[in-house]
C-alpha positions as CSV (number, residue, x, y, z in Angstrom):
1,X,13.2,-18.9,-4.2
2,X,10.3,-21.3,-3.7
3,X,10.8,-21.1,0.1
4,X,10.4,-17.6,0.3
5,X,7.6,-16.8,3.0
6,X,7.2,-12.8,2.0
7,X,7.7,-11.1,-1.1
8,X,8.4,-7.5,-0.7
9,X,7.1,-5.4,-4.1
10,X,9.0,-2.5,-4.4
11,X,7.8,-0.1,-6.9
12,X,10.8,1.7,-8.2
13,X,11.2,5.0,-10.6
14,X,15.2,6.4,-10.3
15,X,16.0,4.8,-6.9
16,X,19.7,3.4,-7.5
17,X,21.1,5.3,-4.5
18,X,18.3,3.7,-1.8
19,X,17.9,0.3,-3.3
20,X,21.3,-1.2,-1.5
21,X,19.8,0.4,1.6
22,X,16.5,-1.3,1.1
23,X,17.4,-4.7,-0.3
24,X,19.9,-4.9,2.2
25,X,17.3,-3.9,5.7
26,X,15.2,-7.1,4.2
27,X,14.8,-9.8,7.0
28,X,15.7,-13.4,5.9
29,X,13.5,-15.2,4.0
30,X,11.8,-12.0,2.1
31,X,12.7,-11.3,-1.4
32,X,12.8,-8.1,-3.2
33,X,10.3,-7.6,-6.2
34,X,11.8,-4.6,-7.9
35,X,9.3,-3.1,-10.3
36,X,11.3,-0.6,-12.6
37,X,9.0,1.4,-13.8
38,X,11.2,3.5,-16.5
39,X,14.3,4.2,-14.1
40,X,17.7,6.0,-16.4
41,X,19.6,6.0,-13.2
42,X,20.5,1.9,-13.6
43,X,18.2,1.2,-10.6
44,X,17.7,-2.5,-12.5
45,X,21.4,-3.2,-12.5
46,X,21.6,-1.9,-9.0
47,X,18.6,-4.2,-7.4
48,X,20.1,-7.5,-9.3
49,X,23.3,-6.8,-8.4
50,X,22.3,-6.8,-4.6
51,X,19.8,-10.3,-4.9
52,X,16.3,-8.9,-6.2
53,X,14.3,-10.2,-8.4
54,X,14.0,-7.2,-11.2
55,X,10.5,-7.0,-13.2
56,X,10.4,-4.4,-16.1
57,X,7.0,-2.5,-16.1
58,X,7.0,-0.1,-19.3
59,X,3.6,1.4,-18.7
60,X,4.1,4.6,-16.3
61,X,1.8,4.4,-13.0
62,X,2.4,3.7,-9.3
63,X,-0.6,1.0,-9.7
64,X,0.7,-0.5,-12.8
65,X,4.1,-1.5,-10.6
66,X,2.4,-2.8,-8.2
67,X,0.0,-5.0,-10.4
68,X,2.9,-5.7,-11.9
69,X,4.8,-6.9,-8.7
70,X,2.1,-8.7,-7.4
71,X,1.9,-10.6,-10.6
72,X,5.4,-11.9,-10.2
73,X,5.1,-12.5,-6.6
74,X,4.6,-16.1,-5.5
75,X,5.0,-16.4,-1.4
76,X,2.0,-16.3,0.4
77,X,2.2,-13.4,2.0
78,X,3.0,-9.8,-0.3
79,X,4.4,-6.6,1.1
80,X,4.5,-3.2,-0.2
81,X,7.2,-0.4,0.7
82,X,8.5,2.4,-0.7
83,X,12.2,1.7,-2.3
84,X,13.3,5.1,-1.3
85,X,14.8,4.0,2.0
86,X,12.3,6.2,3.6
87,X,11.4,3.2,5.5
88,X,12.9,0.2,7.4
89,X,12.2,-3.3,5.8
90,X,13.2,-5.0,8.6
91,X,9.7,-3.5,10.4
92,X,7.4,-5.8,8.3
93,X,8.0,-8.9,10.2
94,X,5.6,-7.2,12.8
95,X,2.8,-6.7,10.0
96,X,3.5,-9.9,8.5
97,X,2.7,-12.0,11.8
98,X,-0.7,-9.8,12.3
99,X,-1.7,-11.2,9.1
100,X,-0.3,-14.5,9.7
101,X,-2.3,-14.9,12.9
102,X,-5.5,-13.8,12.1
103,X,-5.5,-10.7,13.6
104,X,-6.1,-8.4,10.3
105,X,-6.8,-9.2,7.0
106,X,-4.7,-5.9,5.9
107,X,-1.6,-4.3,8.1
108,X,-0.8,-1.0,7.0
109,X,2.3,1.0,8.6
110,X,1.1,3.8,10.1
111,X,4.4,6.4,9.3
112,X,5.7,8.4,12.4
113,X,8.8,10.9,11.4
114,X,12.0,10.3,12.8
115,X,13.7,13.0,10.9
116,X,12.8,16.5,10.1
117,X,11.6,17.5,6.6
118,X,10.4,13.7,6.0
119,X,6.6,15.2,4.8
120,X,6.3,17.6,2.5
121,X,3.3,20.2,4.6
122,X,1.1,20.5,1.8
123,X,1.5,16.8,1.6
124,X,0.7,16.2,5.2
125,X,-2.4,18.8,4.9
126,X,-4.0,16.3,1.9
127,X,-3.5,13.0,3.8
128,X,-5.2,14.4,7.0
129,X,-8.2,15.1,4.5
130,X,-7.9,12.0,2.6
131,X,-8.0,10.3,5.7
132,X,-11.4,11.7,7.2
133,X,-13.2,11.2,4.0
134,X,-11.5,7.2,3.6
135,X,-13.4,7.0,7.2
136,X,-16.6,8.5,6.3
137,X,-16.5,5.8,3.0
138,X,-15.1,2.6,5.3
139,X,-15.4,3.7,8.8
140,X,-11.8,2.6,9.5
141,X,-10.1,4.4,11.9
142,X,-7.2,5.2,9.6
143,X,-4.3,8.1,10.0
144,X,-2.4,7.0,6.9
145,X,-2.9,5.7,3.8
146,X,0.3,4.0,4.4
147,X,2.8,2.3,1.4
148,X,4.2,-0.3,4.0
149,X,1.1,-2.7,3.8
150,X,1.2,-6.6,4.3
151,X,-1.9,-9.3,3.4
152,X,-2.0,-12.7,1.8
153,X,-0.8,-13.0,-1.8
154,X,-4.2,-15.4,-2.7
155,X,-6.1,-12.4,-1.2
156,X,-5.4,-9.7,-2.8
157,X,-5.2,-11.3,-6.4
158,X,-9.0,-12.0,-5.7
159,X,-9.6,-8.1,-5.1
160,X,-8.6,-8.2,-9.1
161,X,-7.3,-4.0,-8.3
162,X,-8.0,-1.9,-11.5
163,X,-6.2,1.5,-10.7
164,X,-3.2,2.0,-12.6
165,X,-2.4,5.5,-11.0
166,X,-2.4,6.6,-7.7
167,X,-5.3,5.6,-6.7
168,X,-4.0,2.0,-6.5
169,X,-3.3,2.6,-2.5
170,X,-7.0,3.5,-1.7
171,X,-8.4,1.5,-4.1
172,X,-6.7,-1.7,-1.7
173,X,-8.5,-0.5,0.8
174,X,-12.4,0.6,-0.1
175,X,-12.2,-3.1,-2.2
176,X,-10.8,-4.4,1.4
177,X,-13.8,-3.1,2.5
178,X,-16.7,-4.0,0.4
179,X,-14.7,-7.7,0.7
180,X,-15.5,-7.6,4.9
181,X,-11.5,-7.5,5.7
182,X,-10.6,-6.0,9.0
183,X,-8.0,-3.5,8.1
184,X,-5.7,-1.8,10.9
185,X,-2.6,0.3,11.0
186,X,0.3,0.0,13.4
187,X,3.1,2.3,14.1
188,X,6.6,2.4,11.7
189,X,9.7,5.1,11.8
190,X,9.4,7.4,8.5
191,X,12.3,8.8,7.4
192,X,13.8,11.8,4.9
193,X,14.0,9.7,2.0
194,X,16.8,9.5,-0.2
195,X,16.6,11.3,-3.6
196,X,13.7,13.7,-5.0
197,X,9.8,12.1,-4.2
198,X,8.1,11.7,-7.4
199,X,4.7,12.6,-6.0
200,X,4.5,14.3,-2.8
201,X,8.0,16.2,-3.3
202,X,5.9,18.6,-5.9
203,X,2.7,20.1,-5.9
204,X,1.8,18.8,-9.2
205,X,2.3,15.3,-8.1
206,X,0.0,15.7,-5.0
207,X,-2.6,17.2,-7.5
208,X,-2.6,13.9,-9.4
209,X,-2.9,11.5,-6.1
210,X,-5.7,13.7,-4.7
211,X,-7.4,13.6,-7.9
212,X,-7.3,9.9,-8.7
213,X,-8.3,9.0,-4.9
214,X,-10.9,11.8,-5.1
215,X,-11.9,9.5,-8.0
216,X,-12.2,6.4,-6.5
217,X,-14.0,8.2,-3.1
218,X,-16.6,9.4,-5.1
219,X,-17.6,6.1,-6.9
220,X,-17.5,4.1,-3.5
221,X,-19.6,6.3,-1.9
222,X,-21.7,7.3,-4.9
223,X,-23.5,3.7,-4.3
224,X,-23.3,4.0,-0.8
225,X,-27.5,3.0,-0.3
226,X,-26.8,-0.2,-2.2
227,X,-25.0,-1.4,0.6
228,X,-26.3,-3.4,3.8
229,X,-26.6,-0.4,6.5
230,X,-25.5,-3.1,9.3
231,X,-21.6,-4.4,9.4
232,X,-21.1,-7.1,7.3
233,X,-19.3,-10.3,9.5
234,X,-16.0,-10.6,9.3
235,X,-14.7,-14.0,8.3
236,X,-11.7,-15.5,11.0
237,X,-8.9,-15.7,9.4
238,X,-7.6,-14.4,6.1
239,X,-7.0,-16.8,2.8
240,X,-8.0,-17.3,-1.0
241,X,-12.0,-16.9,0.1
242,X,-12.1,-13.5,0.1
243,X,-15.1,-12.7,-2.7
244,X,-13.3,-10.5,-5.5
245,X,-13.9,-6.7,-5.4
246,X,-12.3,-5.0,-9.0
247,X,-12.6,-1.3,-9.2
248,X,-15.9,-1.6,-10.9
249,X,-17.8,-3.9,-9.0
250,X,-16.2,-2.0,-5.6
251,X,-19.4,0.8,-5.5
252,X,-21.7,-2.3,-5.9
253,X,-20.6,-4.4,-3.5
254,X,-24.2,-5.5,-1.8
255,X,-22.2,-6.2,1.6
256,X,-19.9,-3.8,3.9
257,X,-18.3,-3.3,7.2
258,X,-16.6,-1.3,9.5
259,X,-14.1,-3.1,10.9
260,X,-12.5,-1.7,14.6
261,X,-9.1,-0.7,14.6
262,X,-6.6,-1.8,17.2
263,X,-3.7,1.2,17.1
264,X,-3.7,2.7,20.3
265,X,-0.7,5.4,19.5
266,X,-1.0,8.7,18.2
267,X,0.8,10.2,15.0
268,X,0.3,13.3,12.9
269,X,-0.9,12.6,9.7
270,X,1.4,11.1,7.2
271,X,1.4,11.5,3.1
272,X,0.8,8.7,1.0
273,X,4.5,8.3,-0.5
274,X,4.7,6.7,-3.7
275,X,6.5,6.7,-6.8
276,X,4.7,8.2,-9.5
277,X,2.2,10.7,-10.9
């Protein structure tokens, strides 16, 4: 696997029907970090069975998956998506080459429905709120806090992410921030996903996302008049210099910037899908 150019972490909690899906929509030359992350449904046997690389995570938590995954991961480049098949895989070759030539530090996939029923409303309602106060904290011009997300691995190892929950999302992107990276969304297909949402699927589970972001808003901005008042620059081009940002040091970050956004198409607000509460 040592010529892998992408490794695709997908964070997985009783996905066994969607993984062949998934695994099988990757484009050559990514490989599929499944993170199972307590499954009973034989979602570990399923993702080896079909090529992936399985990681065991015991400790329950959208953001310990991911840490986990990213800790496993070894191409240069690290992708995030949902292993619910709500998703294509074979979209990230589009966020993968922004990253690769400079253009953004961070691609996120902005998530546009292609079927009915694919966001829950109350769901919908708490990302549209997320995403004004994430702009009032960053000034990105973000619509989603989306799961399909690309960057360099190098990078975001030196953001050293703390959030264990499901905060982990957000947490990427106010330490993206306070670390000068110009951060940008562009446009995927979100589906019905297959199987029962773990998080946005329930009320309870949008509770516990809107209360660990809420969280993490509230400390970033809490230091707010620390930070430079003017944009910090932007370096050119993405790699291993990016100054490390953990979830404590985040609201202390002396430096910050509001990067411009590039997405020129128009979506309703999306949910931020993950796996657990």
């Amino acid at each position: 696997m040592d010529g892998m150019k992408v490794d695709v972490i997908l964070p997985c909690l009783d996905e066994a029907e969607a993984l062949p899906t998934v695994i099988g929509r990757l484009p050559e030359g990514y490989r599929a970090i499944v993170v199972d992350n307590g499954s009973t449904d034989g979602s570990a046997d399923v993702a080896r069975a079909h090529g992936a690389l399985v990681v065991t995570e015991p400790r329950r938590g959208f953001g310990s998956a991911c840490a986990a995954g990213v800790a496993a991961a070894t191409a240069e480049y690290v992708a995030f998506c949902d292993a619910d098949a709500s998703m294509d895989p074979a979209e990230l070759p589009a966020l993968v080459r922004r990253v690769e030539q400079g253009t953004v530090d961070l691609a996120l996939g902005r998530r546009v429905p292609t079927t009915r029923g694919a966001w829950a409303p109350h769901a919908r309602f708490a990302n549209s709120v997320l995403a004004v106060l994430m702009h009032r904290a960053t000034g990105y011009r973000l619509r989603d806090l989306g799961p399909m997300r690309v960057m360099r691995r190098a990078d975001l190892v030196a953001l050293d992410l703390q959030d264990r929950r499901s905060g982990y999302p957000l947490e990427m992107v106010l330490a993206a921030h306070a670390a000068g990276w110009r951060v940008d969304e562009s446009d995927i297909g979100y589906a019905q996903r297959v199987g029962d949402s773990k998080v946005t699927g329930t009320l309870r589970g949008t509770v516990n996302a809107i209360r660990d972001m809420s969280r993490l808003l509230r400390a970033y901005r809490r230091e707010a008049p620390t930070r430079a008042v003017a944009p910090a620059a932007v370096r050119p081009t993405a790699g291993p210099t990016a100054p490390p940002a953990t979830a404590a040091n985040v609201a202390a970050a002396t430096t910050a910037s509001s990067p411009a956004t590039t997405a020129t198409t128009t979506a309703a607000p999306a949910t931020t899908e993950e796996v657990h509460s």
